[in-house]
One Martini backbone bead per residue (centre of mass of N, CA, C, O) as a GRO file, in nm:
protein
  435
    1UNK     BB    1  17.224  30.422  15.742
    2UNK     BB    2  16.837  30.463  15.737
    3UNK     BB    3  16.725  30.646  15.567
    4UNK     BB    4  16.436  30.634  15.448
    5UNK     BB    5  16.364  30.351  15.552
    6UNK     BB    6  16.008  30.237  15.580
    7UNK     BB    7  16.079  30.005  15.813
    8UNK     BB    8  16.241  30.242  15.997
    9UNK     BB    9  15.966  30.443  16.029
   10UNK     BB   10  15.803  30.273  16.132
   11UNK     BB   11  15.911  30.141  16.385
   12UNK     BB   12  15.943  30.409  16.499
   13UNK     BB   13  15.660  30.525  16.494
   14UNK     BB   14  15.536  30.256  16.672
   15UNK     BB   15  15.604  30.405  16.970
   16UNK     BB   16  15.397  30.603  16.961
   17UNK     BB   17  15.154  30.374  16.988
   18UNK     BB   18  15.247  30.248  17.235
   19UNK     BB   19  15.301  30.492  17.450
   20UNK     BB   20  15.039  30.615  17.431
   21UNK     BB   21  14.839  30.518  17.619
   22UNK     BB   22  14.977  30.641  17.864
   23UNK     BB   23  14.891  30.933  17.771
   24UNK     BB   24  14.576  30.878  17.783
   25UNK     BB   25  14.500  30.654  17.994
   26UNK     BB   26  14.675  30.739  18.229
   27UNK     BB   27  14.787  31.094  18.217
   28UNK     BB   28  14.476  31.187  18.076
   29UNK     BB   29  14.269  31.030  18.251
   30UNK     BB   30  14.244  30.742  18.453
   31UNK     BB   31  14.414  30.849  18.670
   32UNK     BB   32  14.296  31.117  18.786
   33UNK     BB   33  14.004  30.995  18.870
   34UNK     BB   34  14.083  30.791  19.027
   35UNK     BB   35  14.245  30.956  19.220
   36UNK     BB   36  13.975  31.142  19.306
   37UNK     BB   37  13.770  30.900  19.359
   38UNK     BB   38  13.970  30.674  19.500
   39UNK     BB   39  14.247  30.772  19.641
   40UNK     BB   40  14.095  31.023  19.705
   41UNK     BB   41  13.868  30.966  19.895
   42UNK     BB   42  13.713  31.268  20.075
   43UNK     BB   43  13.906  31.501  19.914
   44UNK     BB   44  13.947  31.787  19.852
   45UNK     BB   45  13.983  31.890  19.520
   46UNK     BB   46  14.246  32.050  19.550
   47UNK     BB   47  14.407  31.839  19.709
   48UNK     BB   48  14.380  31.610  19.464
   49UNK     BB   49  14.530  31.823  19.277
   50UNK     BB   50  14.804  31.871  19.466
   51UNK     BB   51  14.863  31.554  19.441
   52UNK     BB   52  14.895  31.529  19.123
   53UNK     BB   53  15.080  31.787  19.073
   54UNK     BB   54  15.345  31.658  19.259
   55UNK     BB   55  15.363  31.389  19.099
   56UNK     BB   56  15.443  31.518  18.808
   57UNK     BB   57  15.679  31.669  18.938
   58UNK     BB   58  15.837  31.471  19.014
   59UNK     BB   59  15.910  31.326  18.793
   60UNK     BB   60  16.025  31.563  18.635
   61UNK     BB   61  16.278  31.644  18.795
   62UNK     BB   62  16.414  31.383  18.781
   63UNK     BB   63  16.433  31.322  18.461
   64UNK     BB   64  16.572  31.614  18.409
   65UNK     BB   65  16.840  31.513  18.599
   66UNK     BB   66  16.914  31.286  18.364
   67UNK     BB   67  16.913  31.337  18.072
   68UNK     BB   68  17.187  31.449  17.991
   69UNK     BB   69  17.332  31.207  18.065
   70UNK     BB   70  17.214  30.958  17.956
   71UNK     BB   71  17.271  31.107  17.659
   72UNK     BB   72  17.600  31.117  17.679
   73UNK     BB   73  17.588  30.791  17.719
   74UNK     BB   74  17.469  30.662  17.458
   75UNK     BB   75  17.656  30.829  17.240
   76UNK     BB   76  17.932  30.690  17.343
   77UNK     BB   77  17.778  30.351  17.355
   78UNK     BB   78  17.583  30.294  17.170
   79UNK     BB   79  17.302  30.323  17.369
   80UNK     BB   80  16.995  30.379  17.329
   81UNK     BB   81  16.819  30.123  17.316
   82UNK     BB   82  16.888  30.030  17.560
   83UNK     BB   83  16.745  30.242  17.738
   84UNK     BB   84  16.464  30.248  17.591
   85UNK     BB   85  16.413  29.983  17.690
   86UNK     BB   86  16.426  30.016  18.015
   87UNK     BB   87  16.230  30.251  18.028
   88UNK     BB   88  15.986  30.096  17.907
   89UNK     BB   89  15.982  29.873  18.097
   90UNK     BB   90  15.949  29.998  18.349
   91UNK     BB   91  15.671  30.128  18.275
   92UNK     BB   92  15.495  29.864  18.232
   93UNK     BB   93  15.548  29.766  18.528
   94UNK     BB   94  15.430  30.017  18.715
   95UNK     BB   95  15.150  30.052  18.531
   96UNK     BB   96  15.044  29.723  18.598
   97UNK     BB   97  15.060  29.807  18.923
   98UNK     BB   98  14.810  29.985  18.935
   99UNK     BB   99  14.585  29.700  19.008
  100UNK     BB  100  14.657  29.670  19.324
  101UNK     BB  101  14.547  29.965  19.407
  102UNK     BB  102  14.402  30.039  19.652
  103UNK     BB  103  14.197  30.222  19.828
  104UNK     BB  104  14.334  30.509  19.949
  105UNK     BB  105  14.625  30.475  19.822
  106UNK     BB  106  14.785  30.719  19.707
  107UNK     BB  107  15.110  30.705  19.766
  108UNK     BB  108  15.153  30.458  19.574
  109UNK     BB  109  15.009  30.558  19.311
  110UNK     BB  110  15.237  30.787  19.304
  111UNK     BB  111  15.470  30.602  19.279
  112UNK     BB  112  15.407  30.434  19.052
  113UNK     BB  113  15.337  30.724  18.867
  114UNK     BB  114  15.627  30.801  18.867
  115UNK     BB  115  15.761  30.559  18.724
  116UNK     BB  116  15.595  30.560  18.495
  117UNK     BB  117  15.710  30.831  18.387
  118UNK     BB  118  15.994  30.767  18.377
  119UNK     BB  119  15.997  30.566  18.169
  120UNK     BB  120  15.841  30.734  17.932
  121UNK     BB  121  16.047  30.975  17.926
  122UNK     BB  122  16.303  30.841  17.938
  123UNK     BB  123  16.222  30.681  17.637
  124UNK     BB  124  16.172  30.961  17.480
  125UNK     BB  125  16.494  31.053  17.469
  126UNK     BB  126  16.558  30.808  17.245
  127UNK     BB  127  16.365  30.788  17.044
  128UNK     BB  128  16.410  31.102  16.948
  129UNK     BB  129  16.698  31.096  16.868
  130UNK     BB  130  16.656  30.878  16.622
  131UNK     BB  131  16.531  31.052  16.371
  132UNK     BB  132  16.812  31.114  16.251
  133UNK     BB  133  16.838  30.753  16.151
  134UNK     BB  134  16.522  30.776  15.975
  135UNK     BB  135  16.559  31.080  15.888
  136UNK     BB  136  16.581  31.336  15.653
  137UNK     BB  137  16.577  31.682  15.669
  138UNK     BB  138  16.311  31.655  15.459
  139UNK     BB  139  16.151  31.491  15.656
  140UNK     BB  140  16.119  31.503  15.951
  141UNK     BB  141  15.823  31.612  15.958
  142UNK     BB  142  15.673  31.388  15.887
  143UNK     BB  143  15.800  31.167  16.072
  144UNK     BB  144  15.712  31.340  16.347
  145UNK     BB  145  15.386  31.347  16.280
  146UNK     BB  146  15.352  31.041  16.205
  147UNK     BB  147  15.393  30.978  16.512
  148UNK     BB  148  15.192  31.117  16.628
  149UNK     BB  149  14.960  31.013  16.504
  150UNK     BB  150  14.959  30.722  16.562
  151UNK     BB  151  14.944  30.764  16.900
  152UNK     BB  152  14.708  30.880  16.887
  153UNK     BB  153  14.537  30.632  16.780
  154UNK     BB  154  14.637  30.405  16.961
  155UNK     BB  155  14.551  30.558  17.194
  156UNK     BB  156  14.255  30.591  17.080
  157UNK     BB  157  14.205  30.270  17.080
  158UNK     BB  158  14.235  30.176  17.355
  159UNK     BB  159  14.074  30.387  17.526
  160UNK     BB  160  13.792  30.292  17.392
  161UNK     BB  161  13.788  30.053  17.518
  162UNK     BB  162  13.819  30.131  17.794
  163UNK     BB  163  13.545  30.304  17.806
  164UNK     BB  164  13.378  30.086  17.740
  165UNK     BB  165  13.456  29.891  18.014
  166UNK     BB  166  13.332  30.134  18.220
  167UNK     BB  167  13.033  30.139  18.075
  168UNK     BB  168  13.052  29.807  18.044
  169UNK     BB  169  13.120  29.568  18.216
  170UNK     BB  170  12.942  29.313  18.179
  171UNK     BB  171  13.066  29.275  17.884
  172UNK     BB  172  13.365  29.165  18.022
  173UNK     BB  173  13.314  29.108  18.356
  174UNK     BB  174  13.260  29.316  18.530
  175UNK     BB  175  13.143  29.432  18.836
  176UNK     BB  176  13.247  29.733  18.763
  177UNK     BB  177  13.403  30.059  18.693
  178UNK     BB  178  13.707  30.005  18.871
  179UNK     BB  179  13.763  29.725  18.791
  180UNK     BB  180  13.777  29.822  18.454
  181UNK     BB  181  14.040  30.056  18.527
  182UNK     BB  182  14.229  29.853  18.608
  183UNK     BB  183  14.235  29.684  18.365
  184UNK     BB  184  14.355  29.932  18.203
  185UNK     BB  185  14.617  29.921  18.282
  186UNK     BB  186  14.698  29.612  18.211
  187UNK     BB  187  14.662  29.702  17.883
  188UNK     BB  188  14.900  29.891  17.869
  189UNK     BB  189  15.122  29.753  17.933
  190UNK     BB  190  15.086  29.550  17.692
  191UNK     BB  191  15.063  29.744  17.437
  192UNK     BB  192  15.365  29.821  17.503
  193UNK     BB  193  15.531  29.619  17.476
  194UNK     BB  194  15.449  29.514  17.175
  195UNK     BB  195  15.470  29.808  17.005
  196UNK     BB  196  15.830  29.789  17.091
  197UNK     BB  197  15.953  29.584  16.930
  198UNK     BB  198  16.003  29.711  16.610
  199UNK     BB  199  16.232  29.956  16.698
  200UNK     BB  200  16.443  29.697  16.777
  201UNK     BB  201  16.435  29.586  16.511
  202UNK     BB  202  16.407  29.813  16.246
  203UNK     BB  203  16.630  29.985  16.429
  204UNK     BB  204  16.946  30.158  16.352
  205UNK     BB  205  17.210  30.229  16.459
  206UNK     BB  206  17.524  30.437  16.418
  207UNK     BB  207  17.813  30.378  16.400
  208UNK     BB  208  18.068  30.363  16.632
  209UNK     BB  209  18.392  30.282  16.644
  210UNK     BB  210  18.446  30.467  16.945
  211UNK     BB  211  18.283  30.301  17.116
  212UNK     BB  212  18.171  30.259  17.434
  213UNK     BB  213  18.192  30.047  17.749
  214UNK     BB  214  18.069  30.116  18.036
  215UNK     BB  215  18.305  30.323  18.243
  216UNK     BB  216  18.393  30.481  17.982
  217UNK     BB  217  18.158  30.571  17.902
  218UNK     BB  218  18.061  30.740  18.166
  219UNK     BB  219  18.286  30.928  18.148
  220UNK     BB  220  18.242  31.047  17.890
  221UNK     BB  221  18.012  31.189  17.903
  222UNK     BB  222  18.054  31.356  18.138
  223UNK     BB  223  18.255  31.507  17.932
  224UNK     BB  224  18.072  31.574  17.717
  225UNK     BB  225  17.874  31.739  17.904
  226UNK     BB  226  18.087  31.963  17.942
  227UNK     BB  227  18.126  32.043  17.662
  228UNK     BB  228  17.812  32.114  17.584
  229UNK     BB  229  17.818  32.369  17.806
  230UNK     BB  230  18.008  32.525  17.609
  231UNK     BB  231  17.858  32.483  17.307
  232UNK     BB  232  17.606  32.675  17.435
  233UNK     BB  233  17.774  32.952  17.351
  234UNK     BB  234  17.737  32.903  17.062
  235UNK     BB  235  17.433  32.819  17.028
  236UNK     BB  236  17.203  33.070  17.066
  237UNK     BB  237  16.947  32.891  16.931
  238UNK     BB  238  16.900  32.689  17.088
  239UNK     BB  239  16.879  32.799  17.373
  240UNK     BB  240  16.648  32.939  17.284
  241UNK     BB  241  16.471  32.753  17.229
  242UNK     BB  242  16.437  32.608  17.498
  243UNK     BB  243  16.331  32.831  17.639
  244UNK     BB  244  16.077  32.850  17.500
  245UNK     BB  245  15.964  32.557  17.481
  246UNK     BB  246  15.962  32.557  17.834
  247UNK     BB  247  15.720  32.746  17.805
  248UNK     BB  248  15.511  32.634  17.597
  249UNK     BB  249  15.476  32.341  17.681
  250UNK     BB  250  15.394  32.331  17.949
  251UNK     BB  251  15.118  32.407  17.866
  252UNK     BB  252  15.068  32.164  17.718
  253UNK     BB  253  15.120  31.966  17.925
  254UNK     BB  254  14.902  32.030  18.139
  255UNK     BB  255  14.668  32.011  18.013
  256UNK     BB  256  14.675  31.735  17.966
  257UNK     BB  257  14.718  31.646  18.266
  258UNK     BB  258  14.486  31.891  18.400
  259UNK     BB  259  14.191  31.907  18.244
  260UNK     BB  260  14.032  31.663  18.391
  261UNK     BB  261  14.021  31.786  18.641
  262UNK     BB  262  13.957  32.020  18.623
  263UNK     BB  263  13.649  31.923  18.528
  264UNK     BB  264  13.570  31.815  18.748
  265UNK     BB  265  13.626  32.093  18.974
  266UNK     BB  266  13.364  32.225  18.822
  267UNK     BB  267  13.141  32.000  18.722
  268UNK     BB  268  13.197  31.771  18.541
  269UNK     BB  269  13.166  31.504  18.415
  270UNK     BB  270  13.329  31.225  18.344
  271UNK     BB  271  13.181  31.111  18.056
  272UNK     BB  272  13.266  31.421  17.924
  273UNK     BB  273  13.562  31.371  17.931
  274UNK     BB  274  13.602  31.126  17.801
  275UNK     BB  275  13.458  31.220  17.518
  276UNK     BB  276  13.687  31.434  17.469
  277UNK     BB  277  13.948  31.281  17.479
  278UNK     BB  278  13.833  31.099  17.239
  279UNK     BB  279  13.832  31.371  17.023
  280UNK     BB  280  14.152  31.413  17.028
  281UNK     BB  281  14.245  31.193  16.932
  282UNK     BB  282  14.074  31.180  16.640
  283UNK     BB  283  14.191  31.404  16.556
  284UNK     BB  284  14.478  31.443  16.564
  285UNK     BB  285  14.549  31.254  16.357
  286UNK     BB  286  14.514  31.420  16.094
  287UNK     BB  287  14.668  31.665  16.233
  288UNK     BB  288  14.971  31.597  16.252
  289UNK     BB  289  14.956  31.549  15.914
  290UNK     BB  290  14.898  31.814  15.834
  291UNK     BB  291  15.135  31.961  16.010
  292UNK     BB  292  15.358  31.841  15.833
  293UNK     BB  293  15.314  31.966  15.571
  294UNK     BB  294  15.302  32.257  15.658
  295UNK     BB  295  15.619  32.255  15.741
  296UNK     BB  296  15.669  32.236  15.429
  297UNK     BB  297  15.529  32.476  15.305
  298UNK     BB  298  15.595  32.756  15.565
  299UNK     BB  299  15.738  32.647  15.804
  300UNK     BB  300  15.763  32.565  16.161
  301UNK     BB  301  15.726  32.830  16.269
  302UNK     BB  302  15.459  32.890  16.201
  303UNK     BB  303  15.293  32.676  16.273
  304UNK     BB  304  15.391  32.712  16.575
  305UNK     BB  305  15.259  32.955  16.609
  306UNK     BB  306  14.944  32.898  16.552
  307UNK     BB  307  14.958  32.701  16.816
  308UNK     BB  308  15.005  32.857  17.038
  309UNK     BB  309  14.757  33.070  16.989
  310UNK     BB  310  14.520  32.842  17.008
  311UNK     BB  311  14.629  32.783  17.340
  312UNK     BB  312  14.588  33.091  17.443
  313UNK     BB  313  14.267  33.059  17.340
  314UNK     BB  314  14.207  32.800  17.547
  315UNK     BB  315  14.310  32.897  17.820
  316UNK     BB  316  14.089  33.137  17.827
  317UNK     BB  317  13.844  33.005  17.800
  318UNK     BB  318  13.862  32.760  18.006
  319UNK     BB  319  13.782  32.968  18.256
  320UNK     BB  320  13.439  33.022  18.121
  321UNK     BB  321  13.305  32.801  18.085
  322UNK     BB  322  13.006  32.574  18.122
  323UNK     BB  323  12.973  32.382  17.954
  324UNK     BB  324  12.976  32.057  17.749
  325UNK     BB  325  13.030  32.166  17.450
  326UNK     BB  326  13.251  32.337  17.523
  327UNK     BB  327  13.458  32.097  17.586
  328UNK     BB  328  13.410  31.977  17.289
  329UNK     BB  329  13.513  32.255  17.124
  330UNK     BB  330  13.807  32.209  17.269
  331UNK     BB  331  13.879  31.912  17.203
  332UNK     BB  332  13.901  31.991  16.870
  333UNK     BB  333  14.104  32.198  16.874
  334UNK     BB  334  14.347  32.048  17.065
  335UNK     BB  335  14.351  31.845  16.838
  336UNK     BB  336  14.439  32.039  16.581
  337UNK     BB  337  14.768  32.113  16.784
  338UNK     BB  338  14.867  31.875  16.963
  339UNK     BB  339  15.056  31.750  16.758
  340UNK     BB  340  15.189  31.960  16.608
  341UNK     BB  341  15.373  32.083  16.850
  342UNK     BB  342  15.526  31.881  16.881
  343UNK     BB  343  15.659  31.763  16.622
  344UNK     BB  344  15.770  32.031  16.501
  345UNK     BB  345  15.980  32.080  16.744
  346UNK     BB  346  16.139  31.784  16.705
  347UNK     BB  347  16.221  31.870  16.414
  348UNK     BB  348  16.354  32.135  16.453
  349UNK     BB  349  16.563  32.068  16.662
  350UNK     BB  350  16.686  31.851  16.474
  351UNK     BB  351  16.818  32.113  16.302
  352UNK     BB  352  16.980  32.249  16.546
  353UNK     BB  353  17.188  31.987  16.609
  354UNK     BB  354  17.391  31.739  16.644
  355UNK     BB  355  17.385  31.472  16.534
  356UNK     BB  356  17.651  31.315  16.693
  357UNK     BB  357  17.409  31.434  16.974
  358UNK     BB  358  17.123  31.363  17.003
  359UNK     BB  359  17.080  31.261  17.277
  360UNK     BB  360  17.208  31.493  17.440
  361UNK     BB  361  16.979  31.693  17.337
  362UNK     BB  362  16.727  31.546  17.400
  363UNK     BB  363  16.800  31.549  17.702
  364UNK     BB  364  16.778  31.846  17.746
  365UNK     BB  365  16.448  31.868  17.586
  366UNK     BB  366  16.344  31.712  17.783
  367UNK     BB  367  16.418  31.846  18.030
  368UNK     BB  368  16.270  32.107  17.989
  369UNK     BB  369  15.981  31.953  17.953
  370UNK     BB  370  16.008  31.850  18.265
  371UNK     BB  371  16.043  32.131  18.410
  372UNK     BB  372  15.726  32.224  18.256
  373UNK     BB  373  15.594  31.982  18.435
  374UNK     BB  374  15.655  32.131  18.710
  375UNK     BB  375  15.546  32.429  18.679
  376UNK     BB  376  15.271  32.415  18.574
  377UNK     BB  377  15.130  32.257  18.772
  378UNK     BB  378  15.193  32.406  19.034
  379UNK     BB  379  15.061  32.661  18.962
  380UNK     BB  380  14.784  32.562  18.931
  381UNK     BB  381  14.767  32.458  19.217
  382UNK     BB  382  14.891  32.719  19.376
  383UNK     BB  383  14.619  32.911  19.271
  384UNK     BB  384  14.389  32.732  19.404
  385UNK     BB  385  14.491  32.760  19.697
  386UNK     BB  386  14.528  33.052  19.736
  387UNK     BB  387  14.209  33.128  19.688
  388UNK     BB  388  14.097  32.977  19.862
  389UNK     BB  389  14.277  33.104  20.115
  390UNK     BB  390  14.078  33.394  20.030
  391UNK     BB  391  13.781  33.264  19.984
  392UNK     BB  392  13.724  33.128  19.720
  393UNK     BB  393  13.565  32.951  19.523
  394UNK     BB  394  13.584  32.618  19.367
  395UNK     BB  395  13.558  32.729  19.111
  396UNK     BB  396  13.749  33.003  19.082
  397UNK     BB  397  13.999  32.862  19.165
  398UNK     BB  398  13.980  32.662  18.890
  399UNK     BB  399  13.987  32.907  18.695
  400UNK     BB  400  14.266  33.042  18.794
  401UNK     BB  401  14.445  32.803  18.711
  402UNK     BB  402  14.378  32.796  18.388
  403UNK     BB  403  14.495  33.082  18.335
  404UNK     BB  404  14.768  33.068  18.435
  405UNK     BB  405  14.884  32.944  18.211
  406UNK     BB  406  14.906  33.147  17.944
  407UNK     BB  407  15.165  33.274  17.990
  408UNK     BB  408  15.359  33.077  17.871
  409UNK     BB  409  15.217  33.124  17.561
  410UNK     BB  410  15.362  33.381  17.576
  411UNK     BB  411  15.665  33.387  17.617
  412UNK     BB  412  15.714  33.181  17.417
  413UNK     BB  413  15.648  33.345  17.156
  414UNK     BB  414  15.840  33.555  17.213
  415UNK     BB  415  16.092  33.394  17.203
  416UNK     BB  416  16.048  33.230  16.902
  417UNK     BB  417  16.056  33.511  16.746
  418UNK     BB  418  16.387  33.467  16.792
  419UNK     BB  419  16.447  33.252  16.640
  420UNK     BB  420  16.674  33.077  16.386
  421UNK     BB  421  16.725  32.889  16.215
  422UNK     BB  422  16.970  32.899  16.005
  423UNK     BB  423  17.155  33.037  16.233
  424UNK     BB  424  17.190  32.755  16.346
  425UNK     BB  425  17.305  32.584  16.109
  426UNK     BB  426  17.575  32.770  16.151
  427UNK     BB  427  17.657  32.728  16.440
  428UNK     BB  428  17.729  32.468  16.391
  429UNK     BB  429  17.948  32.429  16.151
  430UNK     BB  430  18.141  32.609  16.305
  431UNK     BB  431  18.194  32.395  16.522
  432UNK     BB  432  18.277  32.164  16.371
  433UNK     BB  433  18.502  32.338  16.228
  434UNK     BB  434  18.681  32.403  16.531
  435UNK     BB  435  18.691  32.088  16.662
   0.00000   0.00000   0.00000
């Protein structure tokens, strides 16, 4: 184990710094613009909000479905890092294949970036495991935090360049700002691949004797989760908080992957979204690490309620904006806690889980996540669709879709404040003392 050992810190951290380019230029940006200005060129706003929407929701079914079997079969055969590869790379491949997609192809755009979706998330429930393998349970939140701030940074730094490059297109050579927006595609695939490499090299998994390899890891994995499906019945702490987290992450899910989309279907120009984006960007990157103290001085549970809060009249507000200064200084607050509710949620769940099984349970995790990205998206989706149908204009439509968003981080607040770290970690205790 290398616990706190500050080469395999970085390099763990530095796979947020890699991935992120793809969650900021590809599925919080240039992705929604693109798919409703290009490859939806035509359909009603509503219509291509509801088929981002449906994108959105396929990813996320896949990868809630395989992700605890993928994580009890890595658990099994010491391969994190190797599933790790396989999704990273799955993801680049995909990604950069987004810049071949003609005018009007929605359906194909739809395909690959389920695929690159399904490459990220299922990357990161990999990722988030290795976590236990790199920081010590008083560094937890600091290590966790410190992932999503270069995540912002990094993300946030090659999207002013994409952003640059789509303003200014004759000073890269494009001809037009489509050109240059396809080409942001494959400036993500190589940035990923690139800033990939470090946690391959500097981060080892924990030695397991037992490991096994080929058809008995496969067939050991799903005979663990089965032992885990009994195993949840005593964790009655982790069970509550999943629940909980299922409901708050979706609201912040959500709004990540349709701002954009939102913003556009009331009328703010594209050029006001991007740079409300980028404005989240590079606030987050000291507001993560800034989140990552308070859990250390506060403690996460309250951390994470303030970021709750935070996001419940973020999207309460969101629903009444009328200019752009608004959508900017929405995109300041939402700066300030959404790398700390990430952060501090996966350092918290780190800290109340076995951790000879952290893939697996983080596959749990990521699967809750994943099909809170089912939810919320269609929710979004179905209020916009169903207003309509009923006569309201499409300004209206789209406001009643991003309050309906609300509802989430409040049942999942009443949910998380019932969870008891404490409690947690004696639960463990007793489990391992009786297996």
């Amino acid at each position: 184990m290398q616990t706190d050992n500050k080469k395999a810190i970085f390099g763990w951290s530095l796979y947020d710094w890699a991935n992120s380019a793809f969650a900021t230029t590809i599925m919080a940006g240039f992705f929604p613009l693109f798919f409703k200005q290009f490859w939806s060129a035509g359909a009603d706003v509503n219509v291509s909000t509801a088929r981002l929407a449906l994108a959105n929701s396929i990813a996320g079914i896949i990868i809630a479905l395989f992700a605890p079997v993928l994580g009890a079969i890595a658990d099994q055969g010491t391969a994190k890092k190797k599933f790790l590869f396989f999704f990273a790379y799955m993801g680049v491949v995909m990604t950069s294949s987004l810049y071949m997609v003609l005018k009007g192809n929605w359906p194909l755009a739809v395909m690959l970036y389920v695929l690159a979706s399904i490459g990220f998330a299922g990357g990161n429930i990999f990722y988030d495991s290795l976590i236990t393998s790199v920081a010590s349970e008083k560094k937890l939140d600091f290590v966790s935090a410190l992932g999503f701030s270069l995540g912002y940074l990094g993300g946030g730094l090659l999207f002013a360049v994409n952003v640059w490059m789509t303003l200014s297109p004759q000073t890269f050579g494009f001809a037009n700002a489509g050109e240059a927006v396809r080409f942001s595609f494959l400036t993500v695939g190589v940035w990923w691949a690139v800033f990939s490499i470090p946690i391959f090299l500097l981060v080892k998994e924990p030695e397991n004797d037992k490991a096994l390899s080929g058809v008995k890891a496969v067939r050991a994995g799903f005979l663990q989760l089965i032992d885990t499906f009994h195993e949840l019945r005593h964790l009655k702490t982790v069970f509550l908080f999943l629940a909980a987290y299922w409901l708050y992450i979706d609201g912040v899910d959500t709004i990540i992957r349709m701002a954009v989309d939102y913003g556009m279907s009331i009328g703010f120009q594209s050029d006001d979204l991007i740079v409300a984006l980028l404005i989240t960007q590079f606030v987050g990157f000291p507001s993560a690490i800034a989140f990552g103290y308070m859990g250390q001085k506060i403690g996460a549970k309250r951390a994470i309620f303030i970021a709750i809060a935070v996001y419940l009249f973020v999207s309460v507000w969101g629903a009444f904006m009328q200019d752009k200064n608004e959508f900017y200084i929405l995109a300041v607050i939402i700066g300030l806690v959404q790398g700390g509710i990430q952060a501090l949620s996966r350092s918290f769940y780190a800290r109340i889980i076995p951790a000879d099984k952290s893939a697996e349970y983080f596959g749990f995790y990521n699967m809750l996540g994943k099909f809170a990205a089912v939810l919320g998206p269609l929710v979004m989706g179905g209020v916009g669709l169903l207003a309509r149908s009923m006569g309201y204009s499409s300004d209206i439509a789209s406001r009643a879709s991003i309050a309906s968003i609300s509802i989430f981080f409040i049942a999942g607040g009443v949910l998380f404040y019932f969870v008891d770290e404490e409690k947690g970690r004696e639960e463990v205790k007793f489990l391992k003392g009786n297996s």
